[in-house]
C-alpha positions as CSV (number, residue, x, y, z in Angstrom):
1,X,216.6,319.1,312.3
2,X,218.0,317.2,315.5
3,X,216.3,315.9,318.1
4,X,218.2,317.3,321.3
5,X,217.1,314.9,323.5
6,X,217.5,311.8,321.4
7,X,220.7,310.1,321.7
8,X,222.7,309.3,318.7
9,X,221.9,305.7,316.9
10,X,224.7,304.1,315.4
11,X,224.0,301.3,312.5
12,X,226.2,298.1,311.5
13,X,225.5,294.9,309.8
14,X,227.2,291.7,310.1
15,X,230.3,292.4,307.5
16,X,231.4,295.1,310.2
17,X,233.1,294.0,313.6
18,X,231.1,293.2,316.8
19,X,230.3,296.5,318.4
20,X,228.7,295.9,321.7
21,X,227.9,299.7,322.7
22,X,225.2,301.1,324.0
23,X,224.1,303.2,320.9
24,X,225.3,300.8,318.4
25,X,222.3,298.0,316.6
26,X,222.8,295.6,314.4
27,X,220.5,296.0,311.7
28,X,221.2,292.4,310.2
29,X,219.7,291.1,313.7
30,X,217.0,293.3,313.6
31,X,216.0,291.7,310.0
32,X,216.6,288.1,310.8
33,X,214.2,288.6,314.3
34,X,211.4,290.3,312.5
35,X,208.7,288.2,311.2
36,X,207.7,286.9,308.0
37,X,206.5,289.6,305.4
38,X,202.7,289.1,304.4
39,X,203.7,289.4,300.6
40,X,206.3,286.8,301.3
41,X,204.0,284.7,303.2
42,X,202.3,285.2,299.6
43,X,204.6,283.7,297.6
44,X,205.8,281.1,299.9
45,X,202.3,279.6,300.0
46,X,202.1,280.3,296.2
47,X,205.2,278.6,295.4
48,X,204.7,275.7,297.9
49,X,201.1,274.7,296.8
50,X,201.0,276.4,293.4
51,X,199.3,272.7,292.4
52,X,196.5,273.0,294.5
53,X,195.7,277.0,295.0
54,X,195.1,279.6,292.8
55,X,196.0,283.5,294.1
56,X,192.0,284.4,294.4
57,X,191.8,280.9,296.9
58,X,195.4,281.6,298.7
59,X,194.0,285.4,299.6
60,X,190.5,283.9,300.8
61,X,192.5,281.6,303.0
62,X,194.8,284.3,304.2
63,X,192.1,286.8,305.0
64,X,189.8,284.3,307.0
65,X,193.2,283.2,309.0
66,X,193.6,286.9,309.7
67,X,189.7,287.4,310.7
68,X,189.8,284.2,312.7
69,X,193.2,285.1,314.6
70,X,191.9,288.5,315.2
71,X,188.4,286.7,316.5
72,X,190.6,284.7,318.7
73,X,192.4,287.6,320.6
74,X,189.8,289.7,321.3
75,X,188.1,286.8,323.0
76,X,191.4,286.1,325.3
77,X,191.4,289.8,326.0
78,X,187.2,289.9,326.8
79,X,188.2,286.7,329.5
80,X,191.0,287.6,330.6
C-alpha cells in the first residue's frame, strides 16, 4: 500500500545520466559513502595477515576493538 504522505523516491546509478532532482538518489553514491562491511573487514584482515592470524584470533581481536570502542564512547558521553 502507498504511503500518502511520502513523496516519491526515484533511484539511478552511475551508468544513467546526472539527475540532480529533488527526489532522485544515486544509489552508487550511497554505496561508495557507507562504511566498511564487518564481514568484509573479515576478510580483509584475513587476507592481509592470513600469515600471522587464524579466524578464532582475528574475531578475539575484532570483538575486544568493538568492546573497547564502545568503552570509549560511553565515557566521552558520561564527561561530556
Amino acid at each position: 500500500m502507498i504511503e500518502p504522505n511520502l513523496p516519491p523516491l526515484y533511484l539511478y546509478d552511475d551508468n544513467d545520466k546526472k539527475i540532480f532532482e529533488k527526489n532522485f538518489i544515486n544509489i552508487d553514491e550511497i554505496k561508495r559513502n557507507l562504511p566498511i562491511s564487518p564481514l568484509d573487514e573479515r576478510k580483509e584482515f584475513l587476507n592481509k595477515y592470513k600469515d600471522f592470524l587464524t579466524a578464532e584470533h582475528l574475531h578475539e581481536l575484532l570483538r575486544l576493538d568493538m568492546i573497547v570502542s564502545c568503552h570509549d564512547g560511553l565515557l566521552r558521553r558520561k564527561n561530556d
